[in-house]
C-alpha positions in Angstrom: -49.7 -49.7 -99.1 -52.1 -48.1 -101.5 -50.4 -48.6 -104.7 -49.2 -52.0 -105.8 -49.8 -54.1 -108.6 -52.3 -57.1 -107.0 -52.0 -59.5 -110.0 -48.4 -59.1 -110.0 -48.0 -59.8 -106.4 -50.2 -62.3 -106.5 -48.4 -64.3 -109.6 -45.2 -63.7 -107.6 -46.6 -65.2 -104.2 -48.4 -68.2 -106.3 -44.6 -68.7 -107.8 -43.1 -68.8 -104.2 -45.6 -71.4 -103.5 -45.1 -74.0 -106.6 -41.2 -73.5 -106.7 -41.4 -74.5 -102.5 -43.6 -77.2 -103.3 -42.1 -78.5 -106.0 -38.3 -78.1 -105.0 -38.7 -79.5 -101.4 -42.2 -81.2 -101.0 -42.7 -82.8 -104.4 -38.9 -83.6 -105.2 -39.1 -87.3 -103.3 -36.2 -86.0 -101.1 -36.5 -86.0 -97.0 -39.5 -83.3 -95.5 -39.1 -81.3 -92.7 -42.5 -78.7 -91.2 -40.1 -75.9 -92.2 -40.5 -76.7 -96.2 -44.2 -77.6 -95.4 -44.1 -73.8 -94.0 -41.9 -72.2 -96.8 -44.5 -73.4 -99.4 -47.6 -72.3 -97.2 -46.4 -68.7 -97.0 -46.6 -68.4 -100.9 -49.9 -70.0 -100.7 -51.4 -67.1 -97.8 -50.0 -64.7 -99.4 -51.7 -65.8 -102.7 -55.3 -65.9 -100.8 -54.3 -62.8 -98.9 -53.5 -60.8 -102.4 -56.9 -62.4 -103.9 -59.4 -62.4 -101.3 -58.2 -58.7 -99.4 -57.0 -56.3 -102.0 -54.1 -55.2 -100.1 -50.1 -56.5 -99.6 -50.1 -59.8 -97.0 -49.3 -59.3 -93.2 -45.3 -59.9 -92.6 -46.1 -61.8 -89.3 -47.7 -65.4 -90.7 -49.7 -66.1 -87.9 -51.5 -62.8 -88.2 -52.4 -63.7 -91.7 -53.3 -66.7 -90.9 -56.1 -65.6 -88.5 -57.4 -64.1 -91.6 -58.2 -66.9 -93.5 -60.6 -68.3 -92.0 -63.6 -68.9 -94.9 -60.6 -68.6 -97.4 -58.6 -71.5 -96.9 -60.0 -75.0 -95.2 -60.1 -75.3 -91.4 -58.2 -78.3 -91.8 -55.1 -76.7 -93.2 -55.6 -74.2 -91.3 -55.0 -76.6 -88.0 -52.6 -78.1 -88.7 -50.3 -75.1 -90.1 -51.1 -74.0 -86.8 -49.5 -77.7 -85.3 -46.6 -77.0 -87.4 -46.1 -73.4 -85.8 -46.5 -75.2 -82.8 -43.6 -77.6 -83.5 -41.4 -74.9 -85.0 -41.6 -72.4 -81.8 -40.4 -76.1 -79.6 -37.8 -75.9 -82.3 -38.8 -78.7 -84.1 -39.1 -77.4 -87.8 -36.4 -79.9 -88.9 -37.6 -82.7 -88.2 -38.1 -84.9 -90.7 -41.5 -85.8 -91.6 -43.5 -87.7 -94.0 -45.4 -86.4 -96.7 -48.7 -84.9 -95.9 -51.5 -86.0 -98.0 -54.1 -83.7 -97.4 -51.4 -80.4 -97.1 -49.8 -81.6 -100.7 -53.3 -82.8 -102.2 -54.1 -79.0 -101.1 -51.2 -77.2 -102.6 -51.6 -79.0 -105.8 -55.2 -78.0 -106.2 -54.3 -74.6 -105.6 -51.3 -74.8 -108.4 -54.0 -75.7 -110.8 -56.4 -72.6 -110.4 -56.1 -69.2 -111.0 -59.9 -68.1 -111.0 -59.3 -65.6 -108.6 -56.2 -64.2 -109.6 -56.8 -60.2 -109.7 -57.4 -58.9 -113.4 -56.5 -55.3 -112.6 -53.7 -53.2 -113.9 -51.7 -51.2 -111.4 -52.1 -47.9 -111.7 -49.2 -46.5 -109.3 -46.8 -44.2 -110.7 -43.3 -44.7 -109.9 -43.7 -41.2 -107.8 -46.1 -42.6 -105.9 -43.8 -45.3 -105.2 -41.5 -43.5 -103.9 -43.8 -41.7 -101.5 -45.0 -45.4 -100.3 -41.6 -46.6 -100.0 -40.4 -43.3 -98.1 -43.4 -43.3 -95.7 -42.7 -47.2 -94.8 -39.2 -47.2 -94.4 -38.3 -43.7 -92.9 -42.0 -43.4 -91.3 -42.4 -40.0 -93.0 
């Protein structure tokens, strides 16, 4: 998509994020890999918006194997884990609280230095071309 509005994708992605996190990781009720994955899709998607100028990849994995040298190796593996667990059909289990993942997330909630500064420049007719060409593949 060539026309979107980066920072206001990227404020929208970094919400997704803190409302996961704080709703279902943060809230002292039970934790299950799925929440742990709820909350990480904000955060990708944040990095994704920040670090490569264009909207996320839909399919999580794939953005994933981008983020290498944008998000810590160590997250990294073990979201991969948790995929793992979730395609055995284990994303409910309940879990406890991971240190390092939250002690991530909550570092990530506190910065916005490389939240784009940019204004969108898209035209609601250019929109509509975008939205047209995606959905009916014109």
């Amino acid at each position: 998509m060539k026309n979107f509005n980066s920072t206001a994708l990227y404020h929208h992605y970094k919400s997704m994020c803190r409302t996961n996190y704080l709703k279902y990781l943060k809230s002292g009720e039970l934790v299950t890999y799925k929440k742990y994955l709820y909350a990480y899709r904000g955060l990708v998607n944040t990095k994704w918006v920040a670090h490569k100028k264009t909207v996320p990849q839909i399919i999580f994995v794939n953005a994933l194997k981008e983020m290498k040298g944008i998000i810590p190796d160590s997250i990294l593996k073990k979201l991969y884990e948790i995929i793992k667990l979730k395609s055995r059909g284990r994303e409910k289990d309940i879990v406890q609280n991971m240190v390092l993942m939250d002690d991530y997330i909550e570092e990530f909630l506190k910065n916005d230095e490389d939240a784009p500064r940019e204004k969108s420049h898209a035209t609601l007719n250019d929109l509509n071309k975008e939205l047209r060409r995606v959905v009916l593949k014109r």
